[in-house]
C-alpha positions as CSV (number, residue, x, y, z in Angstrom):
1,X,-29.8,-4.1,-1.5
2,X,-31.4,-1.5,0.4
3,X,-30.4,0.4,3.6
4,X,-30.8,-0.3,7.2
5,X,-34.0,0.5,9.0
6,X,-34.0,2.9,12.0
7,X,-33.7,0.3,14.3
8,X,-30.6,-1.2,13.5
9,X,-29.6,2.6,12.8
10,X,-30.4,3.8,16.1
11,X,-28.6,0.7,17.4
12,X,-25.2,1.9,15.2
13,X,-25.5,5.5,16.4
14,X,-25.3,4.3,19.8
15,X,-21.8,2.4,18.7
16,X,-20.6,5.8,17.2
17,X,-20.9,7.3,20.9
18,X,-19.2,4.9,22.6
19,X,-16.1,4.6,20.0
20,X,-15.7,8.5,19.9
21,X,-15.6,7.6,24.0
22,X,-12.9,5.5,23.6
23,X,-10.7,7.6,21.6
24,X,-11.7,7.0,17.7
25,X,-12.0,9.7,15.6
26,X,-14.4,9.8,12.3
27,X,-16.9,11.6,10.6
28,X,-20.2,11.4,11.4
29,X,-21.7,11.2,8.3
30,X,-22.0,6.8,6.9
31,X,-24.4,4.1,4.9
32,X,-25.1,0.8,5.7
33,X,-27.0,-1.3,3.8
34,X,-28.4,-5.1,4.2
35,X,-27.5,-7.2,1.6
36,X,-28.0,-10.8,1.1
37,X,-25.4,-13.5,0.2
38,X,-25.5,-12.9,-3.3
39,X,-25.3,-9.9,-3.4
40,X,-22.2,-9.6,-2.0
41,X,-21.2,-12.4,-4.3
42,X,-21.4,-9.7,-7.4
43,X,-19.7,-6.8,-5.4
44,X,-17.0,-8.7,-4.5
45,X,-15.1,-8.3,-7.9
46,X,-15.6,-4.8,-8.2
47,X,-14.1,-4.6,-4.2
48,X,-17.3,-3.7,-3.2
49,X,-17.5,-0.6,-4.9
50,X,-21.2,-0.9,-6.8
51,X,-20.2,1.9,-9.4
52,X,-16.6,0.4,-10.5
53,X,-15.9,0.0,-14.6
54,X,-17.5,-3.2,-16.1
55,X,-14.8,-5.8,-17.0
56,X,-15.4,-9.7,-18.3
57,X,-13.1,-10.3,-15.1
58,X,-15.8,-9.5,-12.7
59,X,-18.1,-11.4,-14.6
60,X,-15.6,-14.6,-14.8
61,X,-15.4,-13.8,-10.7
62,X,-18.8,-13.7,-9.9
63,X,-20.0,-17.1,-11.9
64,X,-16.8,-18.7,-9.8
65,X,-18.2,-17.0,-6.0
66,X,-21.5,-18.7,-7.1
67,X,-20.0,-22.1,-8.1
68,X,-18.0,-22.0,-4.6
69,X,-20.8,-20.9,-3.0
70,X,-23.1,-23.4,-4.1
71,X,-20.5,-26.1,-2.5
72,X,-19.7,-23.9,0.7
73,X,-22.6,-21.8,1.8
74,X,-21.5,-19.5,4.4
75,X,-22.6,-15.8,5.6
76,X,-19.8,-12.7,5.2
77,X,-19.7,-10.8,8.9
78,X,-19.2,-7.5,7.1
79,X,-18.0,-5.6,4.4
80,X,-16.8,-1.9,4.5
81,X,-15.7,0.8,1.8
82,X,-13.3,3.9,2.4
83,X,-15.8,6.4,0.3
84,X,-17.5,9.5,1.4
85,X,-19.7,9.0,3.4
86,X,-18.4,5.1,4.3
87,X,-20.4,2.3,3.0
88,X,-20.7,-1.0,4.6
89,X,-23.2,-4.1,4.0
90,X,-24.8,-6.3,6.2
91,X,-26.5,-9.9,6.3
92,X,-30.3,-9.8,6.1
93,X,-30.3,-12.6,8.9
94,X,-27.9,-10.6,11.5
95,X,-29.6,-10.4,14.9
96,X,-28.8,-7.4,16.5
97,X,-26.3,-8.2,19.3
98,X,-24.1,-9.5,16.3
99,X,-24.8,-6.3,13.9
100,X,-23.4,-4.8,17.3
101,X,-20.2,-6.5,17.1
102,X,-19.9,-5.8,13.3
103,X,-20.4,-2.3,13.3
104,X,-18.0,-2.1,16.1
105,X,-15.5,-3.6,13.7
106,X,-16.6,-1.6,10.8
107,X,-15.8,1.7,13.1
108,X,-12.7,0.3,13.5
109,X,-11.9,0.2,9.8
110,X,-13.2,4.0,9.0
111,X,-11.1,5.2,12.0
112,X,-8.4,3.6,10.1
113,X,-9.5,5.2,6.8
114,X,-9.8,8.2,7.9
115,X,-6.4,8.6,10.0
116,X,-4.0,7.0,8.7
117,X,-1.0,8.5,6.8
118,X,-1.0,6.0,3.4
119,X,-4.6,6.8,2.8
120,X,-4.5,10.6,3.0
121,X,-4.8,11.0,-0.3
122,X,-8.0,9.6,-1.2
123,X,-9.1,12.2,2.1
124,X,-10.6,14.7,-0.6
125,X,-13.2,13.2,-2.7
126,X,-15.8,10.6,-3.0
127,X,-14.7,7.8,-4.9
128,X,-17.8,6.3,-5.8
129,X,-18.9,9.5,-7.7
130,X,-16.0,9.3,-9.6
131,X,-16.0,5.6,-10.3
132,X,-19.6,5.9,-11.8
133,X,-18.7,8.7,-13.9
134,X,-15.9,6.5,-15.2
135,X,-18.4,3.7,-15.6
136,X,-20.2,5.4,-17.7
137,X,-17.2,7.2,-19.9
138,X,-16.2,3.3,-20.4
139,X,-19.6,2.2,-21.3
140,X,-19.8,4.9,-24.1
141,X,-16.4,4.2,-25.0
142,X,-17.3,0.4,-25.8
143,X,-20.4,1.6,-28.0
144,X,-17.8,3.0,-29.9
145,X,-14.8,1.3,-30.1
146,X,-15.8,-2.0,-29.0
147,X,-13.5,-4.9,-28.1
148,X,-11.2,-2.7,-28.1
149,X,-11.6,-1.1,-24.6
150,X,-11.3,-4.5,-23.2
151,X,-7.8,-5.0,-24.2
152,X,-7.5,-1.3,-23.4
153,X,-8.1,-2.3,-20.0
154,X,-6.2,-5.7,-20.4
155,X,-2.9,-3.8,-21.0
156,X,-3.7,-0.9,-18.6
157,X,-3.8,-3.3,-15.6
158,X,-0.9,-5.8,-16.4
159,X,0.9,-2.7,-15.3
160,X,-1.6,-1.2,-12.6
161,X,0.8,-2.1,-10.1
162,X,3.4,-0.3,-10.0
163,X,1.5,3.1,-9.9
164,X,3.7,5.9,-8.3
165,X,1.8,5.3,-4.7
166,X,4.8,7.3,-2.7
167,X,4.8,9.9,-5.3
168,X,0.6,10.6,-5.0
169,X,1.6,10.5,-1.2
170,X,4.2,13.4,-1.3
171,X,1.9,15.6,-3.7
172,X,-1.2,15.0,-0.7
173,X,1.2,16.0,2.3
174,X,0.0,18.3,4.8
175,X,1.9,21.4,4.0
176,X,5.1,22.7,5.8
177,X,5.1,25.6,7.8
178,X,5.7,28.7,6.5
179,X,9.1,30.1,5.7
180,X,11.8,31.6,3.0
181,X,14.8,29.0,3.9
182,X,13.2,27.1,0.7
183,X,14.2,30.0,-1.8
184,X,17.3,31.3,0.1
185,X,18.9,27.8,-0.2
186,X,17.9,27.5,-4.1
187,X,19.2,30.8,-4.4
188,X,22.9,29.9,-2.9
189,X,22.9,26.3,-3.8
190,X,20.8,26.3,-7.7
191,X,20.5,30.5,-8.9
192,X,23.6,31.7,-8.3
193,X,26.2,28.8,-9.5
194,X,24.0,27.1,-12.0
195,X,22.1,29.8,-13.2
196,X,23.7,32.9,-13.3
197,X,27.4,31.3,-13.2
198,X,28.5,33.9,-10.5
199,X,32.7,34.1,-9.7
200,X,33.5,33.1,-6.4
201,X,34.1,37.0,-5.2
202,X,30.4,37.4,-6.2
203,X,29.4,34.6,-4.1
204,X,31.2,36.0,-1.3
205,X,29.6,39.2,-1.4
206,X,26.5,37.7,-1.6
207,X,26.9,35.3,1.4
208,X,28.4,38.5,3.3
209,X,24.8,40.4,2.3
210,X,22.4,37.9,3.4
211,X,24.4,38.0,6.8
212,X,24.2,41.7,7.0
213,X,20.7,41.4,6.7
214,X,20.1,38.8,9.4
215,X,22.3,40.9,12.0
216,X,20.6,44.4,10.9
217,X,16.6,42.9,11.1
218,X,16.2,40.1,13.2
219,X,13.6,37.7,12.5
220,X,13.0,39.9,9.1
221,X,16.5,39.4,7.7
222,X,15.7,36.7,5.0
223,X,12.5,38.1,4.0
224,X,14.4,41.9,3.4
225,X,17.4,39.5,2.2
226,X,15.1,38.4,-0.6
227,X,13.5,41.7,-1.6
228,X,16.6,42.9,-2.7
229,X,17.1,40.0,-4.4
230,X,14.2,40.3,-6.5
231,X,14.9,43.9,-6.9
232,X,18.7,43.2,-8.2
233,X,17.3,39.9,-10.5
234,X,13.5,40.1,-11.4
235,X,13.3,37.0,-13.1
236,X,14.5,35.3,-10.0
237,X,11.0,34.3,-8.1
238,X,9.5,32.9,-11.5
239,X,12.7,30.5,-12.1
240,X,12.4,29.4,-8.2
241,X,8.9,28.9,-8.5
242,X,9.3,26.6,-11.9
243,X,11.9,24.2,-9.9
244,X,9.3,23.8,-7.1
245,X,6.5,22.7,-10.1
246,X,9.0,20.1,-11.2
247,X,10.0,19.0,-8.3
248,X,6.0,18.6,-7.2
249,X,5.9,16.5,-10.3
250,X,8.5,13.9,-9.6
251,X,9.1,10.7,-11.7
252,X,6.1,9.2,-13.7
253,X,5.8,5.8,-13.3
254,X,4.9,3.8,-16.7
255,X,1.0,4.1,-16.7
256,X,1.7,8.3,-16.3
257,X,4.5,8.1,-18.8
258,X,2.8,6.4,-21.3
259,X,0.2,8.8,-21.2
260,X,2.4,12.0,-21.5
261,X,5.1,10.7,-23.7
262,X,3.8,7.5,-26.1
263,X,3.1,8.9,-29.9
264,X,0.6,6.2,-30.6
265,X,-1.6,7.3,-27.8
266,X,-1.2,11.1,-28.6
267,X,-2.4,10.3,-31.9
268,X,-5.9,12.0,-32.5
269,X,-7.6,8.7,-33.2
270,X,-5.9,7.0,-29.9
271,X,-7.2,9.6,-27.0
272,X,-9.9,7.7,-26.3
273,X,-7.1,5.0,-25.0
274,X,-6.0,7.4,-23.0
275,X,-9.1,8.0,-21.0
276,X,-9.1,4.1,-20.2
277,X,-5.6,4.4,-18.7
278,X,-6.3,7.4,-16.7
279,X,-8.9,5.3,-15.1
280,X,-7.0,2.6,-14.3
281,X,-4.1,4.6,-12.6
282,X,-6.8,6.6,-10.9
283,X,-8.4,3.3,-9.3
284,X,-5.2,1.3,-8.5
285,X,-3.7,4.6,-6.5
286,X,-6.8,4.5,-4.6
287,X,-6.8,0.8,-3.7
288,X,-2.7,1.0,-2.7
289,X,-3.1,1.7,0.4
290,X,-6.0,-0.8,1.5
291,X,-3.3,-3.6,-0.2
292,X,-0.5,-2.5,2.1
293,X,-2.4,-2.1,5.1
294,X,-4.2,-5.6,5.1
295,X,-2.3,-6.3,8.6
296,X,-2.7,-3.2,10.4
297,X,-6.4,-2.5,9.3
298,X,-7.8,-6.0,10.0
299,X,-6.0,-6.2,13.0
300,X,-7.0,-2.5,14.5
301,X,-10.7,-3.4,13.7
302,X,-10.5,-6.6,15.5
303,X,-8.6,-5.0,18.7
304,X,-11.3,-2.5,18.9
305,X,-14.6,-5.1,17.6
306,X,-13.1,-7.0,20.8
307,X,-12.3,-3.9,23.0
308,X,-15.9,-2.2,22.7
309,X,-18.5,-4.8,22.4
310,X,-17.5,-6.5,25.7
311,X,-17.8,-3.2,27.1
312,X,-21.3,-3.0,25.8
313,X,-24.2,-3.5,28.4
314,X,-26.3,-3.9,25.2
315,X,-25.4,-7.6,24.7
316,X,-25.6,-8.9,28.1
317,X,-26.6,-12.8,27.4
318,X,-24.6,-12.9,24.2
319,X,-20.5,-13.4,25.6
320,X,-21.0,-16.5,24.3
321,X,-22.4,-16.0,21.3
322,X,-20.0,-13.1,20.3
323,X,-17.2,-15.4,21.9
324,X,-17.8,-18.4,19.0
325,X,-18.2,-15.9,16.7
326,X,-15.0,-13.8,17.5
327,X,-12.6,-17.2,17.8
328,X,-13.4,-18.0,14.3
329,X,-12.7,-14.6,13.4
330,X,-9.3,-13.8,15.0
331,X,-8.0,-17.7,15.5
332,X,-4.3,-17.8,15.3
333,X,-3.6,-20.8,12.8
334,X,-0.3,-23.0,13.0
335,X,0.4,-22.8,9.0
336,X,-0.7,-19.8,7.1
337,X,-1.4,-16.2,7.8
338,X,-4.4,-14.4,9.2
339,X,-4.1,-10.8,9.5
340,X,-7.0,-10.3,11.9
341,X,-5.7,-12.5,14.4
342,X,-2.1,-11.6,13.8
343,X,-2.7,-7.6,13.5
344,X,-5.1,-7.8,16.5
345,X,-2.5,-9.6,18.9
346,X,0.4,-7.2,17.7
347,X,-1.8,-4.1,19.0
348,X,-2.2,-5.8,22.5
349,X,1.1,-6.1,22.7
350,X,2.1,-3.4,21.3
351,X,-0.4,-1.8,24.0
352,X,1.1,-3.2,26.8
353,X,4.7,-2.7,26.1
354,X,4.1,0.6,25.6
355,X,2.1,1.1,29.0
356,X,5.1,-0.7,30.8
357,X,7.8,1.9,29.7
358,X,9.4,-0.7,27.2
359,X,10.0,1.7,23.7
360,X,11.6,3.7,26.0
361,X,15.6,4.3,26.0
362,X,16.1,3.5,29.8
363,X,14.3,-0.1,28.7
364,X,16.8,-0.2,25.9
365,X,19.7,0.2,28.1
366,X,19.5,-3.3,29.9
367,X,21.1,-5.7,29.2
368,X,20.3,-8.5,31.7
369,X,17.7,-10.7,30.2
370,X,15.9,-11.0,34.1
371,X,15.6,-7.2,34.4
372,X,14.1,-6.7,30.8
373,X,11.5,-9.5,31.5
374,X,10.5,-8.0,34.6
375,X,10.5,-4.0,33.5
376,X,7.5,-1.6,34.6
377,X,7.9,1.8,34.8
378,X,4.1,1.8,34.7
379,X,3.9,4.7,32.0
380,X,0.4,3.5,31.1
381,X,0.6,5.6,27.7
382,X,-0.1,2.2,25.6
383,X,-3.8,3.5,24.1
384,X,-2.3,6.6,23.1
385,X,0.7,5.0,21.4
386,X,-1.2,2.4,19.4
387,X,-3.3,5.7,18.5
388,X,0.2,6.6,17.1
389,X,1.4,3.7,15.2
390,X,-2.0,3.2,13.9
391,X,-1.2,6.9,12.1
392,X,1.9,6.6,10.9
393,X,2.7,2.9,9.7
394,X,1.8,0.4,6.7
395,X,2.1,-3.4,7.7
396,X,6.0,-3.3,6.7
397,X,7.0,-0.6,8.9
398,X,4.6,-2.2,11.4
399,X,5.9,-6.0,11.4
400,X,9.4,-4.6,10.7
401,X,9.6,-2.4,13.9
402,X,7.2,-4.5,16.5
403,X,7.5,-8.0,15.5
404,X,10.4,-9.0,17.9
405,X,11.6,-12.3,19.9
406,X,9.1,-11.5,23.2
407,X,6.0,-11.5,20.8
408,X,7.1,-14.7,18.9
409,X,7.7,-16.0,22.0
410,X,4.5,-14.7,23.5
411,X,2.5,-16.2,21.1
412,X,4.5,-19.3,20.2
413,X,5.1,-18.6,16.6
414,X,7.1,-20.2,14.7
415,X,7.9,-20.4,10.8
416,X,6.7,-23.7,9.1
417,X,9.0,-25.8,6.6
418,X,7.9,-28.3,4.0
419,X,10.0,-31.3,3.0
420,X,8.9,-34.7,1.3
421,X,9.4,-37.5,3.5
422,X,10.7,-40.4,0.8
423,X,9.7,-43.4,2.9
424,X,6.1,-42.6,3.5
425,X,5.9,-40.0,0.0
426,X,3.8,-37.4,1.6
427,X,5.0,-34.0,2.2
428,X,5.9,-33.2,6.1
429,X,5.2,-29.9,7.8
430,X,8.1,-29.0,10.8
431,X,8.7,-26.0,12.8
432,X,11.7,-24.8,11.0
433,X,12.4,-22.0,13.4
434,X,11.3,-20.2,16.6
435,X,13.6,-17.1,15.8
436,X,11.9,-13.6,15.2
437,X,14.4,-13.1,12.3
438,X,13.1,-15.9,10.8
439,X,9.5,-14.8,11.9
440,X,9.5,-11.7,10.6
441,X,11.3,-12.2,7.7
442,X,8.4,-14.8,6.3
443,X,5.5,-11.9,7.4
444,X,7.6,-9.2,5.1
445,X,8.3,-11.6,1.9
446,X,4.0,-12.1,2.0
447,X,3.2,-8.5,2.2
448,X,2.6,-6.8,-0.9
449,X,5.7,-5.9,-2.7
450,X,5.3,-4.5,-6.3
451,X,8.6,-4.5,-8.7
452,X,10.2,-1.0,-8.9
453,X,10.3,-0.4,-13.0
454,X,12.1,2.1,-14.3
455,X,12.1,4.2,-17.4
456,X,16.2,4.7,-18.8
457,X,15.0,7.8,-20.4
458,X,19.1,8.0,-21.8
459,X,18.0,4.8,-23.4
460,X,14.5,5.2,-24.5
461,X,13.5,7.5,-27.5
462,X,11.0,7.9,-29.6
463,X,11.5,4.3,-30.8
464,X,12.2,2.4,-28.2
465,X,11.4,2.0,-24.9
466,X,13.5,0.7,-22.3
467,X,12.5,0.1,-18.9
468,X,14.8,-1.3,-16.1
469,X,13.7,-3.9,-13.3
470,X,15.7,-2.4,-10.2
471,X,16.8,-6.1,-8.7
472,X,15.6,-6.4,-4.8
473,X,16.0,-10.2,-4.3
474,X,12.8,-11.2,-6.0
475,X,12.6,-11.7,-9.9
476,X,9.6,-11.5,-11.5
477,X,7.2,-13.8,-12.4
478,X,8.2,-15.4,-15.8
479,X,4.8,-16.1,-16.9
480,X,3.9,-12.7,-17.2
481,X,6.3,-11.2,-18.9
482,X,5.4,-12.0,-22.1
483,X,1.9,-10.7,-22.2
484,X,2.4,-7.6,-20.0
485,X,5.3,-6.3,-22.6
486,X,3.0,-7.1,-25.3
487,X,0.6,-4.8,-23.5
488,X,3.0,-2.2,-23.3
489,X,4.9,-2.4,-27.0
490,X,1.0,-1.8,-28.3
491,X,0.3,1.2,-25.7
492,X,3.8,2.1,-26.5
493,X,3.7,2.1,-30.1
494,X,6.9,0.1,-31.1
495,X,9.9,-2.0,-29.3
496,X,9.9,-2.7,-25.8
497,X,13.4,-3.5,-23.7
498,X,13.2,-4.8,-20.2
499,X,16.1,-5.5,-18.1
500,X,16.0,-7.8,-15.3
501,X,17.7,-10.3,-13.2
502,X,16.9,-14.0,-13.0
503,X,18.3,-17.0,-11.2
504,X,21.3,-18.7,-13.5
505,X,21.3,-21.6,-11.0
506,X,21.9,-22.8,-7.0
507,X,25.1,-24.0,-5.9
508,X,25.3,-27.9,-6.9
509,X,23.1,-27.2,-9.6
510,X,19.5,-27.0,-8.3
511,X,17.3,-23.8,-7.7
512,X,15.8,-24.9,-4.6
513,X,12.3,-24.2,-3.3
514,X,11.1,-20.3,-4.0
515,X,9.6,-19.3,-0.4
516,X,8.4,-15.3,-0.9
517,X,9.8,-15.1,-4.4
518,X,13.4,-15.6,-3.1
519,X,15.3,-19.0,-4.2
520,X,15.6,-20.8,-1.3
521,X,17.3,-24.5,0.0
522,X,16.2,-26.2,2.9
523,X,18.9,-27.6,5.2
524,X,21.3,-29.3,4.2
525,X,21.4,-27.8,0.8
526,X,23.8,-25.4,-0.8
527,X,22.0,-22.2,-0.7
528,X,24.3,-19.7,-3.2
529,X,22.3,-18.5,-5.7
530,X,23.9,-17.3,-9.0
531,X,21.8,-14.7,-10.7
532,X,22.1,-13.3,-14.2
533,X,21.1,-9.6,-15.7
534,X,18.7,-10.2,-18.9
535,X,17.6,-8.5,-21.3
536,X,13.7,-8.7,-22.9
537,X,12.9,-7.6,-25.9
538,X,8.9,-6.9,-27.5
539,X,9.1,-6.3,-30.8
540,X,6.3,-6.6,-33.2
541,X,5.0,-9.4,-30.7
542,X,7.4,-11.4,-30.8
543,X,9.6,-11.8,-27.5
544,X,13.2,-12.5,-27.6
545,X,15.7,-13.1,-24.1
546,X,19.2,-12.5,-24.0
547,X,21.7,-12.8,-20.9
548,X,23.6,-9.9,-20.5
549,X,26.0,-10.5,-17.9
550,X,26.6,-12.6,-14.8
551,X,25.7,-10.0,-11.5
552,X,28.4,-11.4,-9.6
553,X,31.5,-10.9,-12.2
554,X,30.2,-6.9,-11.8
């Protein structure tokens, strides 16, 4: 591995210029290297991060990328890293009107680092310095402890999932302007009738004060309102600035809460444990957003690979080259998902609805299906509102608000069914439906969902823990559950309780096929599902299930 020469680097500064042109925003500052095939082979586990923690998984991951390999040679376009400074690799066989088009995609993706909202919080720091300090922390752990830190990590990431990702988010939020309302509501609403107990009279006068101030200084009312206050109750500004410190902590989620509240790990001979889980949160938070995103990244590369390299006067004699290259790339397959070709295709559209006036309330306001069809108010703000949406979303906000019945019907989607056909016995692919319900239903069950677990703290002590499955349609995955609450009993220390839901059977007595996690029949089948609330228990590894009620006598 080994970086670019100037060549190729003078050709990639000239992509920066023309993508800053267009609108894309980024800092200047990136890496590229050339790497061969496998090379990328052994970065691939680590998600292409060369400094990640060693773990036997990447190993087992590499020897299998070889084996595959060996069967189905084939070249990676490109491969790009949200650090500071960006990183991306490169063939060692690209010619250069095709390291054009990849660097135009790889702009693409740090634009999209670097701008939008789910990834602000990884804005701050370079990831790879911290990843090889880690590195090394684990690799002196493991002189130490040895096998050890491997189940260490085992346990930490059965449960890397369900990091508090929102939670990071609202801790990394730009702050909000300036201004005292915060402390004169906790004042009325929390100090007054929770702290201090004040009669009703007293509450009066105190509401009559705060209005005397307003009237007597303007715009300086609250702020002279509260320097009384602090005057009449000193302690008052350190209690309201305590409730802001918990409320900026917000609910751990069960790697943090291990950490804080286990007694095993808080034992002096277990700290080292939690070092390793510390990491593990740490890289997980920072790899959310890239799993949420898939849609919306891939496709706002691809719009823009597309957009600026066949504005490019630099590869005249290659359109054909670049338009092989580009239909393999974003080809919009029958069965199955690809979220180049699908995110791409929903910024074009998204791009010219805008431009013709159609998010708009007077478009909204039609109801004849001729007019709406033939709207153009010819706004022409479409670049400037994908700009937008590009900022603001993750791929379930962005399928849930755009994917509608004119782009399925644009693009003749359709969602596939699977039935066995008896005579012949082969399984039978149909278009089951045309509807953008049905459409965009399918997209949301495939995108990255993790199980909200929650900690009963009325019902966990220092004993037992109890953690509670909050039910959204989708049970989990059976075969995990045994060795992911043996994980956590041993990080934990003693019994672990999980409640959960789980399918007691379909109507007629079959489950159906699960499509997304969900129980599902096809036609013609009874589709009620009956689910039951259950109750696992970990205890001294052993695993024991009992049904605790039926959800639908509640």
């Amino acid at each position: 591995m080994e970086l670019i020469n100037q060549h190729a680097k003078k050709i990639m500064e000239g992509c920066k210029r023309r993508a800053r042109d267009a609108g894309l925003r980024f800092q200047d500052d990136t890496l590229e290297y050339i790497v061969t095939n496998r090379d990328l082979l052994e970065l691939s586990p680590k998600i292409m991060i060369p400094t990640l923690y060693d773990y036997w998984v990447h190993d087992v991951e590499v020897l299998k990328g070889k084996g595959k390999y060996e069967l189905y040679p084939g070249n990676p376009y490109e491969t790009v890293i949200n650090t500071r400074p960006p990183i991306s690799f490169y063939n060692d066989n690209n010619p250069d009107w095709l390291n054009v088009m990849i660097f135009y995609h790889v702009i693409g993706h740090i634009d999209f680092f670097q701008n939008n909202t789910y990834f602000q919080h990884t804005h701050d720091y370079d990831f790879t310095g911290e990843a090889l300090s880690d590195k090394r922390l684990i690799a002196k752990l493991r002189s130490e402890q040895g096998r050890w830190v491997d189940y260490i990590i085992e346990f930490a990431r059965g449960i890397d999932n369900i990091v508090a990702f929102h939670g990071e988010l609202s801790r990394t939020a730009p702050p909000a302007p300036a201004t005292v309302s915060g402390p004169i509501n906790y004042y009325f609403d929390v100090f007054l009738q929770s702290v201090k107990n004040v009669n009703i009279t007293e509450y009066i006068k105190e509401i009559e004060r705060y209005n005397r101030c307003c009237q007597d200084y303007g715009r300086l009312g609250e702020e002279t309102f509260l320097s009384d206050t602090e005057a009449k109750y000193p302690e008052f500004k350190a209690i309201y600035q305590k409730s802001l410190q918990k409320k900026h902590e917000g609910r751990l989620d069960l790697l943090k809460f291990l950490m804080v509240h286990s007694d095993f790990l808080n034992r002096e001979e277990n700290e080292w444990m939690k070092s390793i889980l510390q990491v593990v949160r740490k890289t997980s938070l920072f790899f959310q957003p890239q799993i949420r995103t898939k849609i919306m990244n891939e496709g706002w590369a691809s719009y823009w690979h597309e957009v600026l390299f066949m504005a490019d006067d630099r590869i005249r004699g290659h359109e054909v080259d670049f338009a092989r290259i580009n239909a393999s790339v974003t080809a919009l397959p029958r069965v199955g998902l690809n979220p180049y070709a699908l995110g791409m295709r929903m910024f074009y559209y998204i791009e010219e609805m805008a431009d013709k006036g159609k998010y708009t309330m007077d478009f909204s306001r039609l109801k004849d299906a001729r007019e709406r069809e033939a709207y153009d108010a010819g706004l022409g703000i479409g670049r400037q509102y994908i700009f937008d949406v590009r900022r603001d979303m993750d791929d379930f906000l962005f399928v849930k608000t755009f994917v509608d019945q004119a782009f399925v019907d644009a693009y003749r989607l359709f969602v596939v069914g699977k039935r066995m056909n008896a005579a012949k016995m082969v399984w039978e692919y149909y278009v089951k439906s045309r509807r953008a319900e049905d459409y965009r239903e399918m997209l949301i069950d495939g995108l990255y969902h993790p199980p909200s677990i929650d900690i009963d703290l009325k019902k966990t002590d220092g004993k037992v823990l109890y953690l509670v499955h909050r039910f959204e349609g989708k049970p989990l995955v059976k075969d995990y559950i045994a060795n992911t609450m043996l994980g956590i009993e041993y990080l934990w220390g003693g019994p672990v309780k999980l409640e959960t839901s789980e399918v007691a059977r379909a109507s007629g007595g079959t489950y159906g096929v699960f499509s997304g996690g969900r129980p599902s029949q096809e036609k013609g089948e009874a589709a009620e599902i009956k689910w039951q609330r259950i109750l696992y228990t970990m205890e001294k590894r052993r695993l024991t299930r009992r049904i605790l009620y039926n959800m639908e006598d509640v």
